[in-house]
C-alpha positions in Angstrom: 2.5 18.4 1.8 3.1 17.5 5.1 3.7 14.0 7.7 1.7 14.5 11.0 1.2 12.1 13.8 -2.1 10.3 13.6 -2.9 11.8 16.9 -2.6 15.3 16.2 -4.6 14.4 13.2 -7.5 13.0 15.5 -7.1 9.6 15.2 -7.7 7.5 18.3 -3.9 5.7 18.4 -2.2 6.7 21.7 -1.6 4.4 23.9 -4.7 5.1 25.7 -6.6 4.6 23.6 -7.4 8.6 23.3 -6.7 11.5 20.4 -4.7 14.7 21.0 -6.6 16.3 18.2 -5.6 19.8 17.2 -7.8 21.1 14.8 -5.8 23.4 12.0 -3.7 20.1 11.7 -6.3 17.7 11.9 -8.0 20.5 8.8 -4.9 20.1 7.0 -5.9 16.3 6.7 -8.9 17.0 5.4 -7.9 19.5 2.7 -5.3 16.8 1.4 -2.7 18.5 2.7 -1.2 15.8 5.0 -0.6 12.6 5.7 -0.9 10.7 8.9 1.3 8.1 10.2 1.5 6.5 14.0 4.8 4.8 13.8 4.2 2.4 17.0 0.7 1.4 15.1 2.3 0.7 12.2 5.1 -1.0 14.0 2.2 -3.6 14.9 1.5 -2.1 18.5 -2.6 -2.1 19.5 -4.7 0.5 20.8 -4.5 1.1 23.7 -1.2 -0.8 25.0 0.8 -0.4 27.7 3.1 2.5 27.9 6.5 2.7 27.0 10.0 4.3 27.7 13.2 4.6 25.9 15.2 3.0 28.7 19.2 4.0 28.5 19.3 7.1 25.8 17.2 8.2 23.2 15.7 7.4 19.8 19.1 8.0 18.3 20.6 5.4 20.7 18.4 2.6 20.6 19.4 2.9 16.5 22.6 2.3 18.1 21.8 -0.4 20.3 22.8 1.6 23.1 19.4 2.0 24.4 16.0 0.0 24.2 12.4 0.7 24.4 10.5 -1.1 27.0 6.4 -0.8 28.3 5.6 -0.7 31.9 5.3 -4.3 31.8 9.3 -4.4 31.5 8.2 -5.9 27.9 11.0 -5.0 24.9 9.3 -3.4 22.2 12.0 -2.2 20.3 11.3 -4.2 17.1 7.9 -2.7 16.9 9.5 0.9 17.3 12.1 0.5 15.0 9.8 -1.2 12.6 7.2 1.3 12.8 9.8 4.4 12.5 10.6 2.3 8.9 7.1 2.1 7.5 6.3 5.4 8.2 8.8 6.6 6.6 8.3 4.4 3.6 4.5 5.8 3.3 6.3 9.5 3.8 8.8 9.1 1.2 6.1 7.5 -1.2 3.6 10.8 -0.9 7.3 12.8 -1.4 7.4 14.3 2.2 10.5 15.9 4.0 8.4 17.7 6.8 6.6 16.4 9.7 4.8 17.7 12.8 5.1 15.3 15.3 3.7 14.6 19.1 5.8 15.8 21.8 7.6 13.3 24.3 6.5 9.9 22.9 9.4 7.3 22.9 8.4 7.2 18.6 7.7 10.8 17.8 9.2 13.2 20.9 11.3 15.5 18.8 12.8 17.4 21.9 12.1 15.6 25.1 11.2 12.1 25.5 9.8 10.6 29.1 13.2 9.1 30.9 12.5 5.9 31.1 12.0 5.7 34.9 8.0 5.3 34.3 7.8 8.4 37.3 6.3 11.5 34.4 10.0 12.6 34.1 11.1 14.2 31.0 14.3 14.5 29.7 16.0 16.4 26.4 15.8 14.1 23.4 14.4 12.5 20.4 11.7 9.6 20.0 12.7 6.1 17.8 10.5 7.3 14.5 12.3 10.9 15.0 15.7 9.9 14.7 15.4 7.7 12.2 13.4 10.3 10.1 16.2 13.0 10.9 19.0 10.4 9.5 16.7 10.1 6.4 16.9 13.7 5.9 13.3 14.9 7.1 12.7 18.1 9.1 10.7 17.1 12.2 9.1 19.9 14.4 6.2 19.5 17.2 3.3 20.7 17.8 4.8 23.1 20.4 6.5 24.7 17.8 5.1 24.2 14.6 2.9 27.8 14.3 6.1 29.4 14.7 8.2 28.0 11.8 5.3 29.6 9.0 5.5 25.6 7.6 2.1 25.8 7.0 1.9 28.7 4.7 4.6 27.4 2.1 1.8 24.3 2.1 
């Protein structure tokens, strides 16, 4: 069994509102194989909202409070991260799951480069809010950029 970002899964949660759908994950769902979480969702955040950056560091820093998540509206919304990142992994640890494919460069789920909090499409190396806090729970995180390479999905 396997933890996959309700996006990849085909659920309409992004911040715009939109889906970023890939089907043999989204077919793992179906087939009971997986379970979806969106970590800013179930940190309370809408769909769509405003996006957001990890201002000052990385997911592993704002657990620090060295860092901070803020929307383009200069709006804080590192409570909702943080509490999100908890929930999920509440629901992942309930269904007994310690692997996760998870979206690319979101401020919650980016598991190796995260948008660099300048709002201007630049990308930087690091992890998202949910992905850090999963990694210090133990979980193996991987993205959809790399996922197909690891064979996870066969030992499913």
């Amino acid at each position: 069994m396997l933890g996959i970002s309700a996006c990849l899964g085909g659920i309409f949660c992004r911040y715009d509102g939109k889906t970023q759908k890939i089907a043999e994950l989204a077919k793992l769902v179906s087939e009971n194989k997986a379970v979806l979480v969106c970590p800013e969702v179930m940190g309370g955040l809408s769909t769509p909202r405003d996006p957001a950056e990890i201002i000052g560091g990385d997911g592993f820093d704002v657990w620090n409070g060295k860092a901070q998540v803020v929307s383009c509206q200069q709006v804080d919304v590192t409570t909702a991260y943080k509490t999100g990142a908890i929930v999920a992994y509440e629901k992942l640890k309930a269904a007994g799951i310690s692997r996760l494919i998870l979206k690319e460069r979101t401020p919650s789920c980016g598991s190796r480069q995260i948008y660099d909090g300048t709002f201007s499409g630049n990308q930087q190396k690091g992890v998202g809010v949910a992905t850090a806090y999963f990694i210090n729970q133990g979980l193996e995180v991987y993205s959809e950029n790399n996922y197909h390479l690891l064979s996870i999905i066969a030992a499913d």
